[in-house]
N, C-alpha and C positions, 0 to 999 in steps of 0.2 A: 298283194301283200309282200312289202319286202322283206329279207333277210334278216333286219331289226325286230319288225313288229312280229314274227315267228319265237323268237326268244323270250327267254322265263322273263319278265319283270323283277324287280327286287322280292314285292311281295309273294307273289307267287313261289320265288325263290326259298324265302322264308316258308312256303308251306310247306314245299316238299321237305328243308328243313325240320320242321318241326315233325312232322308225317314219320321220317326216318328216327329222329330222337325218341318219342315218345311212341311204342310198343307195347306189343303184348306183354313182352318179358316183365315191365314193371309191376302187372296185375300179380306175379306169380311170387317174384326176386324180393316184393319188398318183404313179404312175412319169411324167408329163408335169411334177409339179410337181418330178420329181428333175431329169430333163431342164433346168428351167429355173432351178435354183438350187442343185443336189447335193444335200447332205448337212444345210444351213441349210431343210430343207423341214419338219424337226421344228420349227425355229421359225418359218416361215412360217405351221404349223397354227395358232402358240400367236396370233400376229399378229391371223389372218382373225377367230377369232373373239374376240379381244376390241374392233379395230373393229365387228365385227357389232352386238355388245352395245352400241359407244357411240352407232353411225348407227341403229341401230330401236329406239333409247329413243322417240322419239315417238308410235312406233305402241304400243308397250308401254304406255306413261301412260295413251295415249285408249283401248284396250282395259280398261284397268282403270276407269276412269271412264264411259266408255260402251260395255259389253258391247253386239257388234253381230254379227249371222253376217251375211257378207260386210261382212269387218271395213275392209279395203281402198276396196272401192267408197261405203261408207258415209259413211265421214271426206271422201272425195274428194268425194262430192255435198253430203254435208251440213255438213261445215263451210268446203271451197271454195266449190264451185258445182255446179248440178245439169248443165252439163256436162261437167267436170272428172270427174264421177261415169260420165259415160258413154265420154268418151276412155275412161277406165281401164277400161270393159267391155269395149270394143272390142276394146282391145291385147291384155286379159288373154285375151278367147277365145279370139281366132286363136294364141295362143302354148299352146297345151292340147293342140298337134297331138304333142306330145312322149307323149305316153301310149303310142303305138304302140312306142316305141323300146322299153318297159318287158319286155312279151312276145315281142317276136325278138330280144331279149339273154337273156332267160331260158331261149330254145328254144335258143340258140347256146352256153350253157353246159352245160347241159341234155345236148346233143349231143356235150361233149367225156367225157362220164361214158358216154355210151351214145348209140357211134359208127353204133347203126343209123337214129338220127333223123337224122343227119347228110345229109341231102337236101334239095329242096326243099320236095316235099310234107309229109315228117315235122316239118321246121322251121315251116310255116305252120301246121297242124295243131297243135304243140304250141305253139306264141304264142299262137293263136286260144283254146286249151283252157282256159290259164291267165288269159288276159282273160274269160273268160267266168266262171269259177268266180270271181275277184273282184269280178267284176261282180253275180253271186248274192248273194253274201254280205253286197255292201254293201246291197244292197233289203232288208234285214233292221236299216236300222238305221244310227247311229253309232255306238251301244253297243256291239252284236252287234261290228260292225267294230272296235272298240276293245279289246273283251276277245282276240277272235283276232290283234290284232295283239301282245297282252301276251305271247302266246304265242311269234310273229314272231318278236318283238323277245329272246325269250331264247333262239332256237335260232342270231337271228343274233351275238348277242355273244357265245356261246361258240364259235359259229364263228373269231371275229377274235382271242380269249383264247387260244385250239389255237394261233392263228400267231403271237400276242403270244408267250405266255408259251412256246412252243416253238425260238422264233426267237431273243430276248435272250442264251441262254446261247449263241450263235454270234455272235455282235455281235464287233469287234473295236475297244471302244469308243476305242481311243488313233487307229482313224483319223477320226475325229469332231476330233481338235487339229487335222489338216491343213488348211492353208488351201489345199492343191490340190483339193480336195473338197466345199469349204466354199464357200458364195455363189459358186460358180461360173461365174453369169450378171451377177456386178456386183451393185448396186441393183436395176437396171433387170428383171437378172432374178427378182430374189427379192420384189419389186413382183408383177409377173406371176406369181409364182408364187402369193402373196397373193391376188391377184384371182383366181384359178380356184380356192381351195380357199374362196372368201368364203360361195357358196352351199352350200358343202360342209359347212360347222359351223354353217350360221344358219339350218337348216331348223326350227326349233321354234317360229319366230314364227307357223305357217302356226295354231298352236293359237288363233292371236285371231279367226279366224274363226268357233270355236266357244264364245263367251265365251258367251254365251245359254245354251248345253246343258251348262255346266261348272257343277258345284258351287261355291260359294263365289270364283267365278271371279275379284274382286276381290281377295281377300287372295292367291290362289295361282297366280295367271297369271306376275306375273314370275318370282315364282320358280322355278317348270317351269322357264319359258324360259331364264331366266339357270343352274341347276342342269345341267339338260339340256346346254346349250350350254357348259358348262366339262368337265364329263365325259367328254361326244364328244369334247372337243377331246383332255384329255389321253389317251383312246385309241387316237387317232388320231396323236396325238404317239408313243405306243408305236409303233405301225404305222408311222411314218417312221422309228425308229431302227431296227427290224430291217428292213424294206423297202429303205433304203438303207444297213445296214451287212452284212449277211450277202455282199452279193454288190460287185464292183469295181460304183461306177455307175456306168460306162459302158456294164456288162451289166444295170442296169435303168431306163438314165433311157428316159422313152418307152415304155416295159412295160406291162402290167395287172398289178397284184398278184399273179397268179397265176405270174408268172416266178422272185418274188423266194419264192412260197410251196411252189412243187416243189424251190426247195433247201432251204429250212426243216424240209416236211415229207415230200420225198420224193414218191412214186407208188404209195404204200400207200393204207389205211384213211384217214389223219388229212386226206391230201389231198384225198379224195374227200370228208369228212366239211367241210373247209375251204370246198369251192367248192358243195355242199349247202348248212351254214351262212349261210358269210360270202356268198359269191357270188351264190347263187341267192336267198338268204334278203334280204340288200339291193335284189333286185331287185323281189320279189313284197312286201316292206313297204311301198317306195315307191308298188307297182302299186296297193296295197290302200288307203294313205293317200289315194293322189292321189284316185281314186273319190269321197271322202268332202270332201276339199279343192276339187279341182275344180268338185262339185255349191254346194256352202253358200257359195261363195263367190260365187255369181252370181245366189241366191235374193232379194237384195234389188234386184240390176240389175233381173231380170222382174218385179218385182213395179213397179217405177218406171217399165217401160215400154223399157225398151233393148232386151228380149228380149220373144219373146209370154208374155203373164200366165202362159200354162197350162204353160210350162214350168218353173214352180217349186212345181206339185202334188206333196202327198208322200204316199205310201200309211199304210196303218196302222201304219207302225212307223217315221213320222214322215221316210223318206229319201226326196227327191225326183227320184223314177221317173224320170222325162221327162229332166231336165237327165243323170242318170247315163246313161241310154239313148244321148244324144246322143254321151256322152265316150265310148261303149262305142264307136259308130261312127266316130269319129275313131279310135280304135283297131285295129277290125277291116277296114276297108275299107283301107288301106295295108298291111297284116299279107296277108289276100287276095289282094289287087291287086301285092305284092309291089313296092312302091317302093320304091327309094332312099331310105332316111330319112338319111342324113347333112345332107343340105342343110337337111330342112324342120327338124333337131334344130338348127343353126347358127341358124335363122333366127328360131323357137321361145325358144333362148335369150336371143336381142337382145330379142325382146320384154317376156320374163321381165322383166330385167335393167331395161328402161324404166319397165315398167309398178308396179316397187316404188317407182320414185321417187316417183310420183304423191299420195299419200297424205299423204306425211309433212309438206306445210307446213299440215296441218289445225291442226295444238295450238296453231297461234298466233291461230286463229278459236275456239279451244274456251273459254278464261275470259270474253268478250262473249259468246257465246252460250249459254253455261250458268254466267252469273257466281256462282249458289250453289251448282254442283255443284261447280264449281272453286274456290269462298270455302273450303266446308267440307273440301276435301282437304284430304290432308297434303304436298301438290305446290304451293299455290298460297304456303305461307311459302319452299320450297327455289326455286323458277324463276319470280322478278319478272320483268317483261315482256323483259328487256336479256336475261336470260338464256335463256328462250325463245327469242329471235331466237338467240341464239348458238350454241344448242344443236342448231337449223334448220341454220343455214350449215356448221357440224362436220357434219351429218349429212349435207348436200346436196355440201360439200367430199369428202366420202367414197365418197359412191357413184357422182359424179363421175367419179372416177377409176376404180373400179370399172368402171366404161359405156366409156371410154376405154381400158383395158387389152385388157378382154374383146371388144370390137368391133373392135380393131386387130385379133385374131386371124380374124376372120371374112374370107371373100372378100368383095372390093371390092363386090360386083354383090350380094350376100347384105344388105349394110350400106344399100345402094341401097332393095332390096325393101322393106325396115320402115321407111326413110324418106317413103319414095313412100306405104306404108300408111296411118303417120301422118297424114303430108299428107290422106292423103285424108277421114279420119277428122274428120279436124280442118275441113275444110272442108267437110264436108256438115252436120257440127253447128254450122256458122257459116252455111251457106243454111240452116237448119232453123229456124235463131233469127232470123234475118231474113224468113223465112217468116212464122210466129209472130206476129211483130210489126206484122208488114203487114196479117194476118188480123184480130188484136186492133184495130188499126185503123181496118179497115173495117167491122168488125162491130160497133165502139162507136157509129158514127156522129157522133163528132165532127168540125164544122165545121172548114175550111180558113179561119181566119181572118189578118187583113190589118189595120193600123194606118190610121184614118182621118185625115182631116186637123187631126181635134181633137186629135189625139195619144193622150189616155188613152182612147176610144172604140174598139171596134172593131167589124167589120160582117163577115157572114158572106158569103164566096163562094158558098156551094152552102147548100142547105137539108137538116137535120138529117131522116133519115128515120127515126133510132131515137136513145134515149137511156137512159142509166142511170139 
């Protein structure tokens, strides 16, 4: 098998795309985002993701012009700086603790279909089972992982198609004119509603991590992305008009989808078939992505030295053991140990949410540093340097706000912890570069020298014991 036929296909491309967009979080976000806007939550979808599309155009360019797995940390070291490259390792790892939530959400839906799991034991037991079996699956590969997620990916959209298409013809679409129902939180709420559905439609960028392993990665990366991410959206837009029209919202703002999907479809077959699908099926895509997202995006931190070298060994079938092992235990030791995940999922997300910022002012280091990669695009007639800078500040104004919405909702003390992290982050790679320097220093063996009285002369304090 050559080199080629190892690599994602388009299609396949598109499922892991699709795999990464469409999560669990939408089971939960859309009755929160009715909560904070009504019935304006179908355009709040339409919103998040065409922001998405405008603020991570820069990662999208620089993946297409330099295909990198760990597409993030890459631009961050290599066209900022090589500690800019390791902030973003830092932040991004400790925010990975969110894996665990993936399998005791599975075992807790899991347990409303068949009420004998519904224990402690059974619930840890069946979290544990399904981490472990995506955990298998991924050692076999991206590919492997990719073809089964094609699979995922179409038992979960006819899962949401069963609620879509069963739910519309209940719709009572003239309460959709009310403006009692309508932007019900003001701006202010339908902002915030924005902001909590943003990561909810722009999960397909996670595919620039795998520009390297993709076929023709350069002509067909944005387009996935941008495909993918209008699609979900307007599925998702379906899923707000019957999610918020079948039932009064005030009986589903605040809900899981599953409230609004037992009057749609009842407590027959189709319900069971929905929270299988949609439910379960969102859960274990995500579980199955992350594995694959998580590992390749920190393959080039270890290899640079943030993490040890040896954790970015990959077996024969090219998936890197070691790094997935670790996420496996970030997963199963809470899952076990039975934690609290609300907080560390609060805390997880703030990181998230930081650590995309990080990346994005690389494209204005990318045409000096690859001026004929960048001469011979077809990017470097459309964004003269004014426009770059603009396109920055649009991006940076964006997620901005984003950071600010999302973090107001966190407790005080939660918002504290990843500040404090930061901090710390940030200052031990500031003693490390002043270490460094200090080393470089004294191991050059350059004189301490001193201006003599002849002015353009100078004379050494101490005597050079080595020299270059």
């Amino acid at each position: 098998m050559n080199s080629q036929e190892k690599k994602l296909s388009c299609l396949e491309t598109t499922g892991l795309a699709v795999g990464f967009t469409i999560g669990s979080g939408i089971i939960t976000q859309t009755g929160i985002g009715i909560a904070m806007t009504g019935r304006s939550i179908v355009l709040a979808f339409l919103v998040s993701a065409l922001l998405f599309l405008i603020s991570f155009r820069p990662i999208f360019i620089m993946s297409t012009l330099l295909p990198r797995t760990s597409a993030a940390f890459s631009y961050s070291s290599e066209l900022i700086h090589e500690d800019v490259g390791k902030f973003y390792a830092y932040i991004y790892f400790l925010g990975r603790m969110t894996i665990a939530i993936f399998g005791i959400s599975f075992a807790q839906y899991l347990a409303s279909l068949i009420p004998s799991l519904n224990h402690p034991a059974g619930l840890k037991l069946t979290a544990l089972s399904v981490l472990t079996l995506f955990y298998i699956i991924n050692l076999f590969g991206v590919k492997t992982a990719a073809r089964f997620q094609n699979v995922l990916c179409l038992i979960l959209i006819a899962g949401i198609l069963c609620f879509v298409l069963r739910g519309l013809g209940k719709v009572d679409f003239r309460e959709f004119t009310s403006s009692e129902t309508f932007f019900t939180g003001d701006f202010g709420g339908f902002y915030s509603a924005v902001s909590l559905l943003y990561f909810a439609v722009g999960g397909s960028y996670i595919i620039t991590d795998f520009a390297p392993k993709i076929k023709n990665a350069s002509k067909i990366m944005v387009k996935v992305i941008t495909g993918v991410t209008l699609c979900v959206c307007l599925l998702y837009m379906l899923m707000g008009i019957v999610a918020s029209g079948v039932m009064p919202v005030s009986e589903v703002a605040g809900k899981p989808l599953t409230t609004a999907a037992s009057a749609v479809l009842g407590s027959g077959g189709l319900y069971a078939f929905f929270i299988i699908g949609a439910c379960l099926g969102a859960l274990i895509t995500t579980l199955n992505s992350s594995f694959v997202w998580y590992s390749n995006s920190l393959i080039a931190a270890c290899e640079k030295g943030c993490f040890p070298e040896s954790w970015a060994k990959t077996n024969r079938f090219g998936a890197p053991y070691i790094l997935m092992t670790i996420f496996y235990c970030f997963g199963a030791v809470p899952t076990v140990a039975g934690i609290d995940l609300t907080i560390l999922s609060k805390m997880a997300v703030g990181l998230t949410i930081l650590g995309t910022c990080i990346p994005m002012a690389g494209i204005l280091s990318l045409p000096k540093k690859y001026p004929e990669l960048w001469g011979s695009s077809k990017y470097a007639r459309k964004y003269p340097a004014w426009r770059l800078k603009l396109m920055v500040i649009i991006t940076y104004l964006v997620l901005s706000t984003q950071v600010i919405s999302l973090f107001a909702n966190n407790p005080a003390w939660s918002n504290i912890i990843i500040i404090a992290y930061a901090a710390i982050v940030i200052a031990v790679l500031a003693a490390g570069r002043l270490y460094r320097r200090k080393s470089f220093d004294d191991k050059s063996g350059l004189p301490n020298h001193k201006p003599t009285k002849e002015g353009n002369h100078y004379e050494s304090k101490t005597t050079s014991k080595t020299t270059w």
